[in-house]
N, C-alpha and C positions, 0 to 999 in steps of 0.2 A: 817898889820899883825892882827892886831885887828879883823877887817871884816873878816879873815879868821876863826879864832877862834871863833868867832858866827856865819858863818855860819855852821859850823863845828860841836857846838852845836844846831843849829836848825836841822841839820839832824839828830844827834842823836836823837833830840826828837821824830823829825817823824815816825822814824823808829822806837823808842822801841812804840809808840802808836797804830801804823801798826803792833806791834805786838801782844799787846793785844790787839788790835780787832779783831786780825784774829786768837787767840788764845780763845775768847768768842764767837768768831761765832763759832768755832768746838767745844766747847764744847756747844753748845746751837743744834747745830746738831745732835752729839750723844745723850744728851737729848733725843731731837724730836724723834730721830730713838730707843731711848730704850723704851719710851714710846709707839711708836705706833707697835713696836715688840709683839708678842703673842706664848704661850708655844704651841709648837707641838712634836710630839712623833720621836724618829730614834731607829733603833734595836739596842739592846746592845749586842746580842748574835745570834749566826747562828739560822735561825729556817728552820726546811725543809718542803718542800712541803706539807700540809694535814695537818702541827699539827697547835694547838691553840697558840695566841699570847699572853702571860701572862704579868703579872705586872711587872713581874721578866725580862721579855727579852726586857724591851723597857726605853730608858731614854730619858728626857725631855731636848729640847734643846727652846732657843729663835728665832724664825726667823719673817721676817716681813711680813706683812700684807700680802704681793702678794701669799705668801703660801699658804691661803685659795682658790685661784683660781684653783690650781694644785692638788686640794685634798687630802691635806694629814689632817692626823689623828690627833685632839686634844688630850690632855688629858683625858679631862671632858668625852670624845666621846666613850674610851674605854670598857665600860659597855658594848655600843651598842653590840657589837662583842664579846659578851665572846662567842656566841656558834658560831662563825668563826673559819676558817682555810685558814692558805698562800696557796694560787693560787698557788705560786713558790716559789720554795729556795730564804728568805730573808736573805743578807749577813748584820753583823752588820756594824754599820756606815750609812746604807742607812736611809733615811726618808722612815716612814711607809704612803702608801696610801689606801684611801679606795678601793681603785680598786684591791690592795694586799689582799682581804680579801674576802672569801665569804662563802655561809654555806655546810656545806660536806652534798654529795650526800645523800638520801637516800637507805637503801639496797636495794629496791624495786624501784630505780629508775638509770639512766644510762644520759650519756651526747650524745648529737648529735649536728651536724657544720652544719650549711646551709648557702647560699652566696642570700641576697635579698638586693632589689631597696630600700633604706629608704623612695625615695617618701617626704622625710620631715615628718615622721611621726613622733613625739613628743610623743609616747607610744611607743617606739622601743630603750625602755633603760633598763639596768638588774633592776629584779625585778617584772617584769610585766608578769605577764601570760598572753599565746599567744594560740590560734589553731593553728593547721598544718594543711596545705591545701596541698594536690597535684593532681596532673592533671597528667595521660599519653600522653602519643605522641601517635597523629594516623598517617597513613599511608601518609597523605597529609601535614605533619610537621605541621599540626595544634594540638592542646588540646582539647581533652575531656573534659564533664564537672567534674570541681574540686568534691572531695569530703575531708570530716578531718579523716585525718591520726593521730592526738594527740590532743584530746581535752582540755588539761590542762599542756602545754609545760610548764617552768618558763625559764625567758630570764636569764642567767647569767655572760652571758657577750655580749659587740659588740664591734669589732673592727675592724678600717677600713685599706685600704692597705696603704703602706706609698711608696713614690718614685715618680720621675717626669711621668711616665706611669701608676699611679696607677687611676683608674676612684673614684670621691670622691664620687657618689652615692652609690655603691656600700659596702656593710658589710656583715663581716664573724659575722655571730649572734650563740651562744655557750650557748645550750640550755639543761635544764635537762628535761627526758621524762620519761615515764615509760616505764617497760625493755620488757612488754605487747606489748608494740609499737613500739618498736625500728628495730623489723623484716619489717614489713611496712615500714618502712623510710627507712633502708639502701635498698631496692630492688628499693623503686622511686627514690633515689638517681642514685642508679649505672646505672636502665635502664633510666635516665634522664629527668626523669618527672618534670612538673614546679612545682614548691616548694615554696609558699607564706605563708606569718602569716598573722594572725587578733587579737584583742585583746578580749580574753575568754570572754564569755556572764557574764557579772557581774562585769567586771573589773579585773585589777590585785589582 
């Protein structure tokens, strides 16, 4: 009877020990995780399409480090973008990204879609000023030679198709031009001219 009641008490001991260790390992984990958490922005209020992101529509939540991968928007980072506007209706609750932001048209200028090869070209991200190149079709489904149809496109967005048929070279590239230019591109568009960028003599 003896033997029973110590072993009886050695289990209890194991177990309340096995308890606080596994009760300092999680907290030693949360630790870890709150420390390496970093403040990022989520809407606090609907905002619609075209308006500006204010101080007032955004509140600051904790998330961890992999959020910087996915681009969303710090705190600190919000200056950047005072003179942005939502791409799209942001619903509150969502994380703010940089990708949700861009700068409103100018009067004097308009937006155009084109579909190009990336090629891997590492200057074919928004931001960048591009030529427009296009070429007509001649008779023998060959191209004539190019000439620039917009000489100081600004790339404002790329985005590629998504689905198991979708070709991953391929990008719909969403460009602002001016409104001088936009007759010349929609006419090579529609009668199917090849349609290339370059990046502007000088750089973005």
């Amino acid at each position: 009877m003896g033997q029973k009641k110590r072993w009886f008490r050695h289990t209890r001991l194991l177990v309340g020990l096995a308890l606080v260790a596994g009760s300092a390992a999680t907290g030693w984990f949360l630790l870890a995780e709150a420390q390496r958490s970093e403040a990022y922005l989520v809407i606090a209020t609907d905002i619609a399409k075209g308006q500006p992101v204010t101080v007032e529509a955004v509140d600051e939540v904790l998330l961890g480090g992999a959020a910087e991968d996915i681009g969303l928007v710090r705190p600190a980072e919000l200056d950047q973008f005072a003179d942005y506007v939502a791409v799209t209706d942001l619903v509150a609750g969502d994380a703010l990204r940089r990708s949700d932001l861009e700068r409103p048209v100018p009067t004097d200028s308009t937006r155009f879609s084109v579909e190009v090869d990336t090629g891997g070209a590492d200057w074919l991200s928004r931001g960048t000023v591009v030529e427009v190149w296009v070429s007509p079709a001649t008779a023998d489904q060959q191209f004539s030679v190019p000439y620039v149809a917009s000489p100081s496109a600004r790339i404002v967005a790329v985005r590629a198709d998504e689905g198991f048929a979708a070709n991953p070279a391929l990008v719909r590239v969403d460009l602002e031009v001016g409104r001088r230019d936009l007759p010349e591109l929609v006419h090579a568009r529609a009668n199917g001219f090849d349609i290339q960028l370059s990046p502007a003599t000088g750089g973005p």
